[in-house]
C-alpha positions in Angstrom: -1.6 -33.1 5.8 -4.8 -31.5 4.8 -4.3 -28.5 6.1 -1.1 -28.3 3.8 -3.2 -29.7 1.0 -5.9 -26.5 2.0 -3.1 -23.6 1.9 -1.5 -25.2 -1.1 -4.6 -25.5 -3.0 -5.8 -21.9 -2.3 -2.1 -20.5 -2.9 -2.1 -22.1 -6.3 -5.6 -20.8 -7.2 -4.2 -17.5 -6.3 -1.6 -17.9 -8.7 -3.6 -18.9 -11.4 -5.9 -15.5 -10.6 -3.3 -13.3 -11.1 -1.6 -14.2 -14.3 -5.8 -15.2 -15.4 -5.9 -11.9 -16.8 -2.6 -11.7 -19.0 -2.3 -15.6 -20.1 -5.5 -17.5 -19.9 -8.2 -14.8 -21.0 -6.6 -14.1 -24.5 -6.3 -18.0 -25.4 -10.2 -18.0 -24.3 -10.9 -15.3 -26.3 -8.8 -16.2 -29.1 -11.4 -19.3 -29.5 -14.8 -17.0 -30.2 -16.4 -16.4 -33.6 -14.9 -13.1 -34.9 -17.4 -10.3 -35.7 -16.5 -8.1 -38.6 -17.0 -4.0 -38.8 -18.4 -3.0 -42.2 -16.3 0.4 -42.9 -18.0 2.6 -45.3 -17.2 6.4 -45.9 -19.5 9.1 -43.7 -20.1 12.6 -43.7 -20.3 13.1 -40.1 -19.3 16.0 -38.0 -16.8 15.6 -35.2 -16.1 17.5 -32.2 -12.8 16.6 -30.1 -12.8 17.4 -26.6 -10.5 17.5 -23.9 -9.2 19.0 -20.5 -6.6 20.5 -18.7 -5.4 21.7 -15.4 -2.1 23.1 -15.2 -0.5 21.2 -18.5 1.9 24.3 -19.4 4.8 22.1 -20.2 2.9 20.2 -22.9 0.4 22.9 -24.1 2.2 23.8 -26.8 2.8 20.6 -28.4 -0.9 20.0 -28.2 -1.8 23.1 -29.7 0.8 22.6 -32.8 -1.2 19.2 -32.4 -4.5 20.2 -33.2 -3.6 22.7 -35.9 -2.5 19.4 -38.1 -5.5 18.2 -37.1 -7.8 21.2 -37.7 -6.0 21.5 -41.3 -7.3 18.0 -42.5 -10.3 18.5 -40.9 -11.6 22.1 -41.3 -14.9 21.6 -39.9 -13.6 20.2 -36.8 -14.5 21.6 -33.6 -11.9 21.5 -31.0 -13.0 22.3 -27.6 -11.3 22.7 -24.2 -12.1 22.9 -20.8 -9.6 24.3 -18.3 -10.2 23.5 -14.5 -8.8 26.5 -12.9 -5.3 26.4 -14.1 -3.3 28.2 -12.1 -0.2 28.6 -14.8 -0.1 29.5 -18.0 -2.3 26.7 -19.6 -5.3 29.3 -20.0 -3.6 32.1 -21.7 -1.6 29.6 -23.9 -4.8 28.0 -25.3 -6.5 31.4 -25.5 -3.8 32.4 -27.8 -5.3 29.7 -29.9 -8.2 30.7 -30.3 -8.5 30.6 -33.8 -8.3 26.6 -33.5 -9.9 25.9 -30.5 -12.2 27.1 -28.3 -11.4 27.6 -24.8 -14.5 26.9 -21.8 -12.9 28.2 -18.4 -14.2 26.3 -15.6 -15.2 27.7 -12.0 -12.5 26.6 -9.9 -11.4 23.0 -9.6 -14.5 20.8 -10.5 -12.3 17.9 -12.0 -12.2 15.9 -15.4 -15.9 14.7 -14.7 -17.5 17.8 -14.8 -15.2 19.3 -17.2 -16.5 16.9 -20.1 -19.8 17.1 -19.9 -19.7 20.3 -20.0 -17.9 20.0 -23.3 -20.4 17.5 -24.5 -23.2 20.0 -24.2 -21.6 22.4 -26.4 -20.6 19.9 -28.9 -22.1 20.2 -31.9 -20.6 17.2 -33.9 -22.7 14.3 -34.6 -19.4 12.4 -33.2 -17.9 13.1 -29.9 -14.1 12.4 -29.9 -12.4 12.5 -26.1 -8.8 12.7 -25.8 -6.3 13.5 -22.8 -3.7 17.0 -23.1 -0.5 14.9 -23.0 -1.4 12.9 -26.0 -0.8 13.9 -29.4 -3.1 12.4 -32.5 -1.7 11.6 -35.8 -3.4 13.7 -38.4 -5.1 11.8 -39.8 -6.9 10.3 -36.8 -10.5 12.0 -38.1 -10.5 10.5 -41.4 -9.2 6.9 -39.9 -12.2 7.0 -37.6 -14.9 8.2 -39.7 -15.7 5.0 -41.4 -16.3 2.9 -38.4 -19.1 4.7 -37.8 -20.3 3.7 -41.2 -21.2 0.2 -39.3 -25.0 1.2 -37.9 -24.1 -1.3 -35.3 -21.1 0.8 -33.7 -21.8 3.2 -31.2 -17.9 3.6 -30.0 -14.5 3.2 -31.3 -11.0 3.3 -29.4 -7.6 4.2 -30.6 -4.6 2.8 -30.5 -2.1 4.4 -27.7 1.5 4.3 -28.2 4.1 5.3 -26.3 7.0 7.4 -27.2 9.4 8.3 -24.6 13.1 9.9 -25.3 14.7 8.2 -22.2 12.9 4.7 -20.8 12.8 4.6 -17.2 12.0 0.7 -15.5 8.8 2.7 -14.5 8.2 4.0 -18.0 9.1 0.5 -19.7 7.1 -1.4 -17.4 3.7 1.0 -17.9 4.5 0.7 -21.9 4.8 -3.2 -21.7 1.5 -3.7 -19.6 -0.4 -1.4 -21.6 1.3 -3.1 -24.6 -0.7 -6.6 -23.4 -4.2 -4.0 -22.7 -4.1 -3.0 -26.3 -3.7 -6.5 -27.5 -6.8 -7.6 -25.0 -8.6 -5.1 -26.6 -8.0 -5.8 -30.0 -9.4 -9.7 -29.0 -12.1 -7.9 -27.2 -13.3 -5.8 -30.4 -13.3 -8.9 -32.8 -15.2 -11.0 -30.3 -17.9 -8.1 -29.7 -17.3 -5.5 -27.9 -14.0 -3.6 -26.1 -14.9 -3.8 -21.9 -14.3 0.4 -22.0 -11.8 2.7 -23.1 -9.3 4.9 -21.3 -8.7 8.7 -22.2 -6.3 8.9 -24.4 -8.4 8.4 -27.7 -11.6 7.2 -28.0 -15.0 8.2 -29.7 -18.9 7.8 -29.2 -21.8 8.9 -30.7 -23.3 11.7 -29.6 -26.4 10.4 -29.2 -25.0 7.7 -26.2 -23.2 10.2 -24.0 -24.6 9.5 -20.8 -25.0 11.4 -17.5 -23.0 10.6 -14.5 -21.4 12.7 -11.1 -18.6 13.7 -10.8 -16.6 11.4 -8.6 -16.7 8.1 -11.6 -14.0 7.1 -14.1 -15.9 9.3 -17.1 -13.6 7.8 -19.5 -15.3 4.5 -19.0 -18.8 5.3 -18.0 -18.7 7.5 -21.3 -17.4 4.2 -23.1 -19.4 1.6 -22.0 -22.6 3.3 -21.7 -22.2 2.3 -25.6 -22.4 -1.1 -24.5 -25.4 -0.6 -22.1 -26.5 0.8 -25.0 -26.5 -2.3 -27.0 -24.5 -0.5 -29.5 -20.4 -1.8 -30.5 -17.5 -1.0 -28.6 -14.7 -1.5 -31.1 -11.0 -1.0 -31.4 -9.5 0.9 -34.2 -5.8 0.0 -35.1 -5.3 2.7 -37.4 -6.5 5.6 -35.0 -3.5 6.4 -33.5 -2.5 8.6 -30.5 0.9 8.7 -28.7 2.1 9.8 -24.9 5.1 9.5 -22.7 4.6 6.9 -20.3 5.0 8.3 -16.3 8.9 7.5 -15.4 8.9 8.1 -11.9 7.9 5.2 -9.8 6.6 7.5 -6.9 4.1 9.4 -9.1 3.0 5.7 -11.1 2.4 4.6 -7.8 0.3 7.6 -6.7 -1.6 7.3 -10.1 -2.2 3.8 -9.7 -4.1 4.4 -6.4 -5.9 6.8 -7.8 -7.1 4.9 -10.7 -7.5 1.9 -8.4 -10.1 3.6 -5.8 -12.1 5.9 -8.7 -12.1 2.3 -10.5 -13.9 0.4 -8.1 -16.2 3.7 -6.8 -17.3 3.5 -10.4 -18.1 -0.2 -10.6 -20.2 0.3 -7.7 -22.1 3.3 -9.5 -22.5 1.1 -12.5 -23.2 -2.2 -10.7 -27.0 -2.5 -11.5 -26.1 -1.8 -15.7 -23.2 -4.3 -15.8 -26.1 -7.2 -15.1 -27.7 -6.1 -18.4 -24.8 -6.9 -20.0 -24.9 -10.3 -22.4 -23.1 -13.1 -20.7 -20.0 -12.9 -23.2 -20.0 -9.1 -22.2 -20.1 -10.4 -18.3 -17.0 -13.0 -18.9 -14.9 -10.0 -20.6 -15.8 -7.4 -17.8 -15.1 -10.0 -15.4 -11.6 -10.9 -16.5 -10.3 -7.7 -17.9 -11.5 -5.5 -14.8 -12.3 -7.4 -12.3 -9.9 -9.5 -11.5 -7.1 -7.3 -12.2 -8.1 -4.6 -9.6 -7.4 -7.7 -7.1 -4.3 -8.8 -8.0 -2.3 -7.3 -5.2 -4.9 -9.6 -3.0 -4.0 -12.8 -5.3 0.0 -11.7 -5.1 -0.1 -11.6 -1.0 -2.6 -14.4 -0.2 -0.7 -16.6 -3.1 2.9 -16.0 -0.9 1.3 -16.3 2.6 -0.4 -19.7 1.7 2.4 -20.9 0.4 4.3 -20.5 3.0 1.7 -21.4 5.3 1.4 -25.0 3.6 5.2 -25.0 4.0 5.2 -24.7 7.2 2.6 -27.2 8.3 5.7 -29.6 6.2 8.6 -27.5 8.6 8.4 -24.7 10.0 12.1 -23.7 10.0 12.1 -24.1 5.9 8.9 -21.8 5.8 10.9 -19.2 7.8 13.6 -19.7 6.1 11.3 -19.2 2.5 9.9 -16.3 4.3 13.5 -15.0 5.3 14.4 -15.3 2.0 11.4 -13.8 0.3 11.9 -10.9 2.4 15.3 -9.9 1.3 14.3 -10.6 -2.6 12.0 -8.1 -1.9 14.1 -5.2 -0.2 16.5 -5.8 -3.1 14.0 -5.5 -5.8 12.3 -2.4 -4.3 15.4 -0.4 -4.2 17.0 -1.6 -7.4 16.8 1.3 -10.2 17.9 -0.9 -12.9 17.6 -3.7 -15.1 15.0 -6.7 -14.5 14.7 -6.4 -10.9 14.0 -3.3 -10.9 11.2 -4.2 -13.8 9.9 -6.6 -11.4 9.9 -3.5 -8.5 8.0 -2.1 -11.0 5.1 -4.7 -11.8 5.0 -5.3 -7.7 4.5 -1.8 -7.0 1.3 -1.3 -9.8 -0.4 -4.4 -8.4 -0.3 -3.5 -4.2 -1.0 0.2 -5.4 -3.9 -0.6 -7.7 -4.8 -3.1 -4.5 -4.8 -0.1 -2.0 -6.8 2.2 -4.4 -9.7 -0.6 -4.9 -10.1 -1.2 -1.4 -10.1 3.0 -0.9 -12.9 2.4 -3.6 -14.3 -0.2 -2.0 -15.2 2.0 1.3 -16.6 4.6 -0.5 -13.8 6.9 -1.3 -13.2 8.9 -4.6 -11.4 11.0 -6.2 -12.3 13.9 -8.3 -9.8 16.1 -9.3 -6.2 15.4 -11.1 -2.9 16.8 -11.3 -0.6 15.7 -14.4 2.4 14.2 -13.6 5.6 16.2 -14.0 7.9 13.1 -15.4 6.0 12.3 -18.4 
């Protein structure tokens, strides 16, 4: 019976790993002292950046976008670097002139290399990065200007929302997980500090933007070299942006991949400043990033022990359990619909984020990026 006891124990510990993350973190973090950001009014001077490649379908909802913003904010400066669109994106934005100011990259050098480009031309005392697909409430300028009013801040994410016309499972299940990410963030921020931001709205001081290659998440170098800083990472719940979430499960999964292996390349190119980190800084990168990019792992070696330990009990009921789980899964994969195809959905984002960590994991990368066509 010990072996039994061996797989049972080890396919329960992968269990608890994998939900970790979504149940058990924000109960721990839920318990820590909360740490308050003294908002006072600033006169600082902002510069919003952002890139594109080939983002004619949404272009012109951005620009309309930044017009609101540029009208609350006159002395904003909008810039924009294009990575050798090969549509209309260019001429659109070019057309706009007169709001934004358009930096035309040298063939494809990808999102990386597009920023910090933009971040040597910026001349705002606040550097605020943003993605093409995501529109900004107006106000987002004057929301975020008195965070920085706190000496101790050095960063400050939005909120995302999403807003799409027609849900797909694809696009309700990416809404719902980044749904529980915002709220882990919000926990994060009144504990300390947020464990990095993603592109859709964030800001730093310009003073913190750091230098990196091109082949790393920037997004999240760019964030957490606040941290590394020993400057606050906070979340701001009145700085809101919106996007469509991706509704086609065959370019989430794609994305995923790619996030996954440019995720885990870039925790090896930070490796040596995460140990600077305080500890609380260490538990929160830990179980936010970490053990999420190995959840696939946890999924598969939580089933196969499982039945493993069943079989060491009989062997016919763990290949009937294995029969079984089988044909749950064919069904769930292929159903479009409804809450199996919601948990086709979840499965899918945790074996592809999986495969793109262990891409990472071997030293592959990727550096340029193609927007996806159902958003």
């Amino acid at each position: 019976m010990l072996p039994a006891l061996f797989f049972a124990s080890l396919s329960m510990l992968c269990w608890l790993l994998l939900l970790y993350p979504y149940l058990v973190y924000p109960l721990v973090l839920a318990r820590y002292p909360r740490r308050a950001v003294a908002l006072r009014p600033v006169n600082l001077q902002f510069s919003f950046l952002f890139c594109v490649f080939n983002e004619e379908a949404s272009i012109a909802g951005k620009i309309a976008n930044l017009r609101e913003l540029k009208a609350r904010t006159p002395n904003l400066q909008i810039l924009v670097y294009d990575d050798g669109s090969t549509d209309g994106t260019a001429e659109l934005l070019e057309q706009a002139k007169g709001v934004v100011t358009l930096v035309r990259g040298e063939g494809r050098r990808g999102k990386a290399a597009g920023m910090r480009r933009l971040a040597s031309l910026a001349i705002g005392e606040i550097l605020v990065f943003t993605d093409a697909n995501v529109l900004c409430r107006p106000d987002v300028i004057e929301r975020l200007a008195p965070y920085y009013g706190d000496a101790g801040v050095g960063g400050v994410c939005g909120t995302l929302r999403y807003h799409n016309e027609e849900w797909s499972p694809t696009a309700e299940i990416g809404a719902q997980y980044w749904s529980i990410d915002e709220r882990l963030r919000s926990l994060e921020s009144a504990t300390g500090n947020v464990m990095g931001a993603d592109g859709s709205i964030f800001s730093i001081r310009r003073g913190l933007y750091p230098t990196f290659p091109d082949t790393v998440l920037d997004d999240f170098v760019t964030s957490m070299s606040v941290v590394f800083a020993g400057k606050r990472l906070v979340k701001a719940p009145d700085v809101i942006a919106y996007e469509q979430s991706v509704a086609r499960a065959d370019e989430e999964f794609r994305r995923k991949i790619r996030i996954g292996t440019r995720a885990a390349h870039t925790h090896r190119w930070m490796r040596e400043r995460l140990r600077t980190m305080s500890r609380l800084d260490r538990f929160k990168y830990a179980s936010r990033k970490f053990l999420r990019w190995f959840g696939g792992g946890f999924l598969v070696t939580g089933i196969a022990s499982g039945l493993a330990a069943l079989a060491f009990i009989s062997v016919l009921a763990s290949a009937l359990a294995a029969l079984a789980g089988v044909l749950g899964l064919a069904i769930v994969l292929v159903a479009t619909n409804g809450p199996l195809a919601k948990i086709g959905e979840i499965l899918r984002a945790l074996i592809a984020t999986q495969i793109g960590v262990l891409r990472g994991m071997r030293g592959q990368t990727v550096v340029t990026w193609a927007p996806a066509v159902s958003r």
